[in-house]
C-alpha positions as CSV (number, residue, x, y, z in Angstrom):
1,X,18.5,32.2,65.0
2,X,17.8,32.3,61.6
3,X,18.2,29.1,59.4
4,X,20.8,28.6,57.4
5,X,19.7,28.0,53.6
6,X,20.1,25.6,52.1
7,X,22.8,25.0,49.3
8,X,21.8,25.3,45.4
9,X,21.2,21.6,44.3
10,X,22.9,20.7,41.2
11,X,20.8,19.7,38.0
12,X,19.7,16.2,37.6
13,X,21.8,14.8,35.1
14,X,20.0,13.6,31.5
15,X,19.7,9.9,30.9
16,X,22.1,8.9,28.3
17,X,19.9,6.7,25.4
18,X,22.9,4.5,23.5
19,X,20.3,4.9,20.8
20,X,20.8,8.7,20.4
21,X,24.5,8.7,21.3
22,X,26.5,10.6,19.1
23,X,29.7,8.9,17.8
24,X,32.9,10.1,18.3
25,X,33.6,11.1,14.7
26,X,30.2,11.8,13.3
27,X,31.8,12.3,9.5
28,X,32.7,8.5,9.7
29,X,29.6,7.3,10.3
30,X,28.3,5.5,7.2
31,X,25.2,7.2,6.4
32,X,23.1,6.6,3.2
33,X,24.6,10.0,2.3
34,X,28.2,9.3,2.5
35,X,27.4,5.8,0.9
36,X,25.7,7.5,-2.1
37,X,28.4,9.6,-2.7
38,X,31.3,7.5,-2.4
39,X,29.4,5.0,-4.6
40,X,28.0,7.6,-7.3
41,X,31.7,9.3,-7.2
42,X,33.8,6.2,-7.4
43,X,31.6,5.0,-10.4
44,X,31.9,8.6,-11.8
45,X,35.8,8.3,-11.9
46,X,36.2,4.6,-12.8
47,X,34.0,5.8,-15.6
48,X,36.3,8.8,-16.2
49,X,39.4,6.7,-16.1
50,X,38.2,4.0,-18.6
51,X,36.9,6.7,-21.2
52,X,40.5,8.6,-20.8
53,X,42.3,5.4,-21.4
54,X,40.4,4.4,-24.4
55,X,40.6,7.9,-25.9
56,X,44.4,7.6,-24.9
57,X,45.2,4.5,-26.7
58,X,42.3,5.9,-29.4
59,X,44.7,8.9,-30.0
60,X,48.0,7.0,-29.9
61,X,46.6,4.4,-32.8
62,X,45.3,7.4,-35.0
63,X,48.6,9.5,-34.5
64,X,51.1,6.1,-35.4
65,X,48.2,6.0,-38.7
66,X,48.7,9.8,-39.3
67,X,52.5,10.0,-39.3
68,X,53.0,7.4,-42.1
69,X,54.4,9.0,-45.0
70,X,51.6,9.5,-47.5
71,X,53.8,8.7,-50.5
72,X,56.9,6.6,-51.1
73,X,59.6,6.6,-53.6
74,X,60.0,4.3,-56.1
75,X,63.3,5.0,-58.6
76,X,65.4,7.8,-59.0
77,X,66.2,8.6,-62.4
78,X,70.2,8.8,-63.9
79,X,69.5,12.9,-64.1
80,X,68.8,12.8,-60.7
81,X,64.5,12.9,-61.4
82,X,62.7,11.1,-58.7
83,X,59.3,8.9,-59.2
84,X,56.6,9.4,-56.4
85,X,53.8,6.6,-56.1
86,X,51.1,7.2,-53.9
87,X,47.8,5.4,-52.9
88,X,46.4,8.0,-50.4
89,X,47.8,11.3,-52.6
90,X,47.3,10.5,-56.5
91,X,48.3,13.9,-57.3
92,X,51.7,13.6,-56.9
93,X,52.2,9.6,-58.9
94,X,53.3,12.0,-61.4
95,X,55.5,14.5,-60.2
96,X,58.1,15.0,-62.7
97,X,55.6,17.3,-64.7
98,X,54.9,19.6,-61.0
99,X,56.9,21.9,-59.9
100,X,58.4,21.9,-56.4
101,X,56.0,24.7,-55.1
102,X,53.2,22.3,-56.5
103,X,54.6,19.0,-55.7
104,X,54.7,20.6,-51.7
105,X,51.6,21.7,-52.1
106,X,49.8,18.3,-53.1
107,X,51.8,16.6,-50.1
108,X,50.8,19.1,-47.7
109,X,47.1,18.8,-48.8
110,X,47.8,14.7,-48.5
111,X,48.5,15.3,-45.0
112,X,45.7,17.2,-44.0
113,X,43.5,15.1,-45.9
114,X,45.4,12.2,-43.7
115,X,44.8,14.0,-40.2
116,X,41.2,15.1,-40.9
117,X,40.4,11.5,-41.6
118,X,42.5,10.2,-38.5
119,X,40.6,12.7,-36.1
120,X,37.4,11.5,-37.7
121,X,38.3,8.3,-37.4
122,X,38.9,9.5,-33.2
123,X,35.7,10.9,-33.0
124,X,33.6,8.1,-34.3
125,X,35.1,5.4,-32.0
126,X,35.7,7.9,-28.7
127,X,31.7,8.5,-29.2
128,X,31.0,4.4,-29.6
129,X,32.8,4.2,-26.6
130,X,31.3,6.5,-24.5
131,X,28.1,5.0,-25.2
132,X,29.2,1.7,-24.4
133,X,30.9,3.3,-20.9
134,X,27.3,4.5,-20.7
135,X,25.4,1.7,-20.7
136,X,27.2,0.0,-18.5
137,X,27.3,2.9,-16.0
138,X,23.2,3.0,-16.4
139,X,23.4,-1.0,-15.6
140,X,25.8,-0.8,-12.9
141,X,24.5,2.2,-11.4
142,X,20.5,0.7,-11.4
143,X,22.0,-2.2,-9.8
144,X,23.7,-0.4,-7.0
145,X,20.6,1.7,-6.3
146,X,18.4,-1.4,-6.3
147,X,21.1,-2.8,-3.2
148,X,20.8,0.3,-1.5
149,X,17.4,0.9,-1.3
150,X,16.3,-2.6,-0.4
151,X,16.1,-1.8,2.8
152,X,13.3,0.9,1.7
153,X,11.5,-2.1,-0.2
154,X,11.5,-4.2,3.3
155,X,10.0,-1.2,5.3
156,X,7.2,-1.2,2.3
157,X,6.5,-4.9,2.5
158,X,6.4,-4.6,6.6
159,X,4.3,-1.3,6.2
160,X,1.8,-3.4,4.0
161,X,1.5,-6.5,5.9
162,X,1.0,-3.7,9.1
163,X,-1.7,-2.4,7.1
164,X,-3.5,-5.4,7.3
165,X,-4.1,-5.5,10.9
166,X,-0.4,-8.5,11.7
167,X,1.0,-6.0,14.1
168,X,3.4,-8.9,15.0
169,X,5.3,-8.3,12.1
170,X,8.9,-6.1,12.4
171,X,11.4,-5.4,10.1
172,X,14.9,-6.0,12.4
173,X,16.7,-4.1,9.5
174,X,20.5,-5.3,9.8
175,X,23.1,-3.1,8.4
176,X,25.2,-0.2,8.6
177,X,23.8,2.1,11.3
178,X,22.5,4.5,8.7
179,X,19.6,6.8,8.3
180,X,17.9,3.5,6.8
181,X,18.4,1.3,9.6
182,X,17.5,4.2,11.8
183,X,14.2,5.0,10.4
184,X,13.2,0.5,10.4
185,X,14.0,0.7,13.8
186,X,11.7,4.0,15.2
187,X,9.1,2.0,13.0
188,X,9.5,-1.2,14.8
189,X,9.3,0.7,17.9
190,X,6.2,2.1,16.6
191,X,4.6,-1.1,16.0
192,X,5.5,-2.1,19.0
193,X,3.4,0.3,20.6
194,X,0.5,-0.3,18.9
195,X,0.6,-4.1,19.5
196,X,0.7,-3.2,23.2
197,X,-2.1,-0.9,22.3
198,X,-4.4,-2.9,20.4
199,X,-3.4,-6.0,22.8
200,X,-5.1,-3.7,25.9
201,X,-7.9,-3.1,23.6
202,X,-8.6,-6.5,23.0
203,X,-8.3,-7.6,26.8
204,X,-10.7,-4.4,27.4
205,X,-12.6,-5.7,25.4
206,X,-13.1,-9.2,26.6
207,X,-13.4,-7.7,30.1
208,X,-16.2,-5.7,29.0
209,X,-17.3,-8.1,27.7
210,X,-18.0,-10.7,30.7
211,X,-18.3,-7.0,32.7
212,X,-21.8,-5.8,30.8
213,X,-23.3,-9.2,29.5
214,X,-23.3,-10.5,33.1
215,X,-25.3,-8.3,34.9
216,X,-27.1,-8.1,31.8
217,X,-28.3,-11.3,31.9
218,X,-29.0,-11.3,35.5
219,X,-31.6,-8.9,35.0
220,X,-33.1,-11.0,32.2
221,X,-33.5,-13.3,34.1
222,X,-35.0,-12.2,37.4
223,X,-37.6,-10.2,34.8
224,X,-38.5,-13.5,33.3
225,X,-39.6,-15.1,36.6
226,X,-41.0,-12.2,37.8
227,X,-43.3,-12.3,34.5
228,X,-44.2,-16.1,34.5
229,X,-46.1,-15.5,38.1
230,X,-50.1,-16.0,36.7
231,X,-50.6,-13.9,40.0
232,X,-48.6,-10.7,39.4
233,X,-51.1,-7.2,39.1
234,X,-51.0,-6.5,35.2
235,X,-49.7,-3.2,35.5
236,X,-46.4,-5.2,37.2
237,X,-46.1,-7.6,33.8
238,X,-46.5,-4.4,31.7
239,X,-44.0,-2.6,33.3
240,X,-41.6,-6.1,33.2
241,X,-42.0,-6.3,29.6
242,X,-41.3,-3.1,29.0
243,X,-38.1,-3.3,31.0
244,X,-37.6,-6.6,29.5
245,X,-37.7,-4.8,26.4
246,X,-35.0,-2.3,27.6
247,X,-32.8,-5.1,28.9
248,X,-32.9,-7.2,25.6
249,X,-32.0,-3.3,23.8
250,X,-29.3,-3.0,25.9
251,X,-27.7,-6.5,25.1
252,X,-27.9,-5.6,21.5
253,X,-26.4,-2.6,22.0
254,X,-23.5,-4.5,23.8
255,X,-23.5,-7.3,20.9
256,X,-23.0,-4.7,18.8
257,X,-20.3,-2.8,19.9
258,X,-18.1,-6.0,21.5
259,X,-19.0,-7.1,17.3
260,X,-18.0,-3.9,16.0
261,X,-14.6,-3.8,18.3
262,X,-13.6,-7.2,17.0
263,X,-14.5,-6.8,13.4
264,X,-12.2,-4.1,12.8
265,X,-9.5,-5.8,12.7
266,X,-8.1,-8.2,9.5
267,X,-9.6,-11.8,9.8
268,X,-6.5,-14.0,10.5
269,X,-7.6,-17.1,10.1
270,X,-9.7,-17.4,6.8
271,X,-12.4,-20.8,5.5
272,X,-14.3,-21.0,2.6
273,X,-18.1,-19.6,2.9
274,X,-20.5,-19.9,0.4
275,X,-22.3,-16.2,0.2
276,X,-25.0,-17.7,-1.1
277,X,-25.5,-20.0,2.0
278,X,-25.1,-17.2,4.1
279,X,-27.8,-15.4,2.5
280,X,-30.2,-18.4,2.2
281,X,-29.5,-18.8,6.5
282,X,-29.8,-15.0,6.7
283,X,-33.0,-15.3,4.8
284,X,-34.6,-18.4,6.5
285,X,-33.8,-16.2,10.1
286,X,-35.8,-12.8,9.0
287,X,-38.7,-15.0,6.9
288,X,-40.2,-15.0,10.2
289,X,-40.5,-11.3,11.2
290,X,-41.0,-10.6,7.1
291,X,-43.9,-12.4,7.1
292,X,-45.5,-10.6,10.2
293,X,-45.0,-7.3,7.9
294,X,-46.2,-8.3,4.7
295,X,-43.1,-8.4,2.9
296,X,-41.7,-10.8,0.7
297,X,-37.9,-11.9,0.4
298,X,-37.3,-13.3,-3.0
299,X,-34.4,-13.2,-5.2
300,X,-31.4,-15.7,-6.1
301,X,-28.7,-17.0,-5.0
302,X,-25.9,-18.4,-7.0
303,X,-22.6,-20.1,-5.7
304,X,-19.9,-16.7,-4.7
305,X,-17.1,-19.0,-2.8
306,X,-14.8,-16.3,-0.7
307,X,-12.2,-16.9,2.1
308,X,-13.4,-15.2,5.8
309,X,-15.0,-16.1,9.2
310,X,-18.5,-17.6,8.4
311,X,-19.9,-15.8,11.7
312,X,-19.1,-12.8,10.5
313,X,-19.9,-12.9,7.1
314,X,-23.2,-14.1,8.1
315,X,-23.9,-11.0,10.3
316,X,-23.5,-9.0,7.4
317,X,-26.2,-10.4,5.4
318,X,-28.6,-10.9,8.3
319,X,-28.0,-7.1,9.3
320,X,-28.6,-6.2,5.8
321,X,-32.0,-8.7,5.1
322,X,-33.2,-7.3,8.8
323,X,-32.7,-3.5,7.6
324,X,-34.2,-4.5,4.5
325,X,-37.1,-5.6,6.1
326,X,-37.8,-3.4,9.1
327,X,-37.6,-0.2,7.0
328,X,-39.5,-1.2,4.2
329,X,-43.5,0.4,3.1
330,X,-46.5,-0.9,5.0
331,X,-47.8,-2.5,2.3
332,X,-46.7,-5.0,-0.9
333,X,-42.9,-4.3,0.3
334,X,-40.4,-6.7,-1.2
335,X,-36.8,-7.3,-0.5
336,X,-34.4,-9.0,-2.9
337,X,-31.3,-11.3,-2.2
338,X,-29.1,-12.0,-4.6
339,X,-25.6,-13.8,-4.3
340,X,-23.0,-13.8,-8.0
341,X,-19.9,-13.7,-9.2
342,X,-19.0,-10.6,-11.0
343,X,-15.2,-9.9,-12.5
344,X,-13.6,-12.2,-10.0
345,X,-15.7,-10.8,-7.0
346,X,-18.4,-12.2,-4.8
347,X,-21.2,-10.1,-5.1
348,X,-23.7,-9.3,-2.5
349,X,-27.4,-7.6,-3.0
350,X,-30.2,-7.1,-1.0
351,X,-32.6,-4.3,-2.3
352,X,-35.7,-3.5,-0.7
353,X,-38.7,-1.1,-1.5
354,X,-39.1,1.7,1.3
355,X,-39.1,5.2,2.4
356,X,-37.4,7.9,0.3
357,X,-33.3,8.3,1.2
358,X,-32.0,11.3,0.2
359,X,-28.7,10.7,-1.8
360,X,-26.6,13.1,0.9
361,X,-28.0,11.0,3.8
362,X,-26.8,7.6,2.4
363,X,-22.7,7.9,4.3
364,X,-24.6,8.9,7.6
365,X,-26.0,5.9,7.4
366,X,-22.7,3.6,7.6
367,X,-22.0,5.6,10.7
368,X,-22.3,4.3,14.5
369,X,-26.1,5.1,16.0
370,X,-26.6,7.2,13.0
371,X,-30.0,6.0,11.5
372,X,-32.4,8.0,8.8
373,X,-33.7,11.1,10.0
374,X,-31.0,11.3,12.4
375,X,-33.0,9.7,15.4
376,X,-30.9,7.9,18.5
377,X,-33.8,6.5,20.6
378,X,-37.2,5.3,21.1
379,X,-36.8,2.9,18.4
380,X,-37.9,-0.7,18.2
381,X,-36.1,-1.1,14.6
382,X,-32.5,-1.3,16.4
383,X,-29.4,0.0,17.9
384,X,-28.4,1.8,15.0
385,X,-25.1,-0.4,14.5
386,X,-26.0,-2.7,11.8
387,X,-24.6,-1.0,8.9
388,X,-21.6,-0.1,11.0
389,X,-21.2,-3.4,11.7
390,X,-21.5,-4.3,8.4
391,X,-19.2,-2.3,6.7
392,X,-16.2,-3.0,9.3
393,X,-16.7,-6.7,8.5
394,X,-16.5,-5.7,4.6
395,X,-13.2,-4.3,5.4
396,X,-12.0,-7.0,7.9
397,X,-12.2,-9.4,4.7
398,X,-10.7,-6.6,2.3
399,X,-13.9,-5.6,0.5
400,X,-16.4,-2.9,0.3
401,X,-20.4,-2.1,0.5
402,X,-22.0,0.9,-1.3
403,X,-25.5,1.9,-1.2
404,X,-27.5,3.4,-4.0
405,X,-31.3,5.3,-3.4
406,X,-33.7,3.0,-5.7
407,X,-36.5,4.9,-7.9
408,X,-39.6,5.1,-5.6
409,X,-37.8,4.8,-2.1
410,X,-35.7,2.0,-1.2
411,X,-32.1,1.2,-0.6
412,X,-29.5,-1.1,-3.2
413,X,-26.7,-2.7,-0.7
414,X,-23.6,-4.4,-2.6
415,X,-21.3,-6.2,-0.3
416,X,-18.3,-6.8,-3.2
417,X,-15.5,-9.1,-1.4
418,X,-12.3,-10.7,-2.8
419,X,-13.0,-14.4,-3.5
């Protein structure tokens, strides 16, 4: 018996969003279109009203002035002669010598003389109105703007204080349910994406963290006891310092990146460092290794006061002083450290003779495991992260480092930070 089929399953239905509900009269919903026009139009008209009842009342006053007779009369004469006097029209004070074709004549010209001056007289104080209707259109209309856009102005301050790393910031954008408060709210549900993403990131991080440095250090130290036995064949203690060697590699390389993960974000929490004690601790931590290579680490270091995480600012100078030194000539090398204060800006230097660097190699060299003549391994100078490091902790505190080829070989680094 064949089986029945079964029957056609209807569609599941979509999931209604309130947030993308339409409402029930779309045309009545006060957009920042609709606002704009209402307000633009209803200023446009009050406008027009005001101008047409000043011309109105304008237009009444200079009609009442034009209709006053031009001329009066002032006796009448026992032959029946009348005496004109006029102060607008003098050519008809003496009438009795015009004829009547020439005595209608002058009055006609004294009333067009009257009108011309009545419409002029229109003109001049229609026009002084207008402008004064302008003005305050301009004013009232800049004003208006201003209130409508604020809302534009809080997504820009949010936006900016975003852009420097406090993703805790929203901009909860009360209002009319317009295209304003529509796009403030898809941005605070942006932002609060990325706080959930950077917040994973930073408990990856600290996971990794305890993950990596503990077996890490295990190894560490099971190589150093295996290496302090007096009895252990020397080819065994070679190959336990070499993977010693490895090991201690491998924790830099982890230093590194958990320090290069942290330090791109914005320092929160700020104190006062003094570069120039960071250098001189920077300096007093490489003398050591300097020494062992023949260079020498002079230079100054004046007072350059700026607000960050000492730790971190400290990294950068000993990362720069340690490059300075480990890639520097085999003989009569010198590296100088020098610490100012230049157009409001602290001002860190450290310039070192060395190896020729080819102006087009110099961004390479800010990127991760990117090191001079592009090699990755093998080396005992690093992991390849130091300038990395030191450039994300630049921007962390809201400055910069550039990096200039000096005559002869040799590098000029200038850490410029905001004091």
């Amino acid at each position: 018996m064949a089986a029945t089929p079964a029957p056609p399953q209807a569609p599941p239905k979509p999931t209604w969003d309130p947030r993308r509900a339409e409402p029930s009269f779309p045309w009545l919903r006060p957009t920042i279109r609709i606002r704009l026009t209402l307000l633009y139009g209803g200023m446009f008209l009050i406008a027009g009203i005001l101008l047409l009842s000043i011309i109105y009342l304008l237009a009444a006053q200079a009609i009442s002035t034009g209709n006053q007779p031009p001329f009066k009369i002032v006796s009448v004469s026992p032959s029946n002669e009348i005496k004109v006097a006029s102060a607008d029209c003098p050519a008809v004070n003496n009438a009795s010598g015009l004829t009547l074709n020439e005595f209608n004549s002058a009055i006609s010209a004294c009333i067009e003389d009257r009108r011309r001056i009545a419409l002029d007289d229109l003109l001049s104080r229609s026009l002084l109105a207008l402008l004064g209707l302008a003005i305050i259109a301009f004013a009232f209309g800049y004003a208006m703007a201003g209130r409508v856009l604020s809302p534009l102005g809080r997504i820009t301050r949010t936006a900016r204080a975003v852009a420097g790393s406090d993703l805790s910031r929203r901009i909860e954008l009360d209002g009319p349910d317009d295209e304003l408060k529509e796009l403030a709210d898809t941005f605070d549900e942006m932002l609060e994406r990325l706080q959930r993403a950077f917040t994973a990131q930073q408990r990856f991080v600290g996971n990794a963290s305890h993950e990596l440095r503990t077996p890490l250090a295990i190894n560490r130290t099971l190589l150093e006891v295996h290496l302090s036995d007096p009895q252990a064949p020397v080819e065994l203690q070679q190959l336990g310092k070499t993977l010693l060697a490895t090991n201690e590699r491998s924790e830099q390389l982890v230093e590194g990146l958990l320090l290069l993960a942290r330090s791109d974000n914005q320092i929160v929490e700020r104190k006062p460092v003094d570069l120039a004690e960071v250098a001189e601790q920077a300096v007093d931590q490489v003398h050591a290794e300097a020494e062992a290579k023949g260079v020498v680490i002079r230079g100054e270091q004046k007072p350059a006061v700026v607000q960050g995480n000492g730790v971190l600012l400290e990294r950068i100078a000993l990362n720069l002083v340690q490059n300075a030194v480990r890639y520097n000539v085999p003989e009569g090398g010198w590296v100088e450290v020098t610490t100012e204060v230049q157009h409001g800006q602290a001002v860190l230097i450290v310039s070192n003779t060395g190896p020729v660097v080819p102006a087009y190699e110099i961004d390479n060299l800010f990127e991760p495991f990117r090191r001079l003549r592009t090699e990755r391994t093998g080396s005992d100078k690093g992991v390849g992260l130091g300038l990395s490091i030191v450039r994300s902790v630049a921007r962390a505190h809201g400055g910069h480092i550039s990096a200039q080829p000096r005559e002869g070989g040799g590098l000029v680094m200038r850490v410029t930070l905001p004091i």
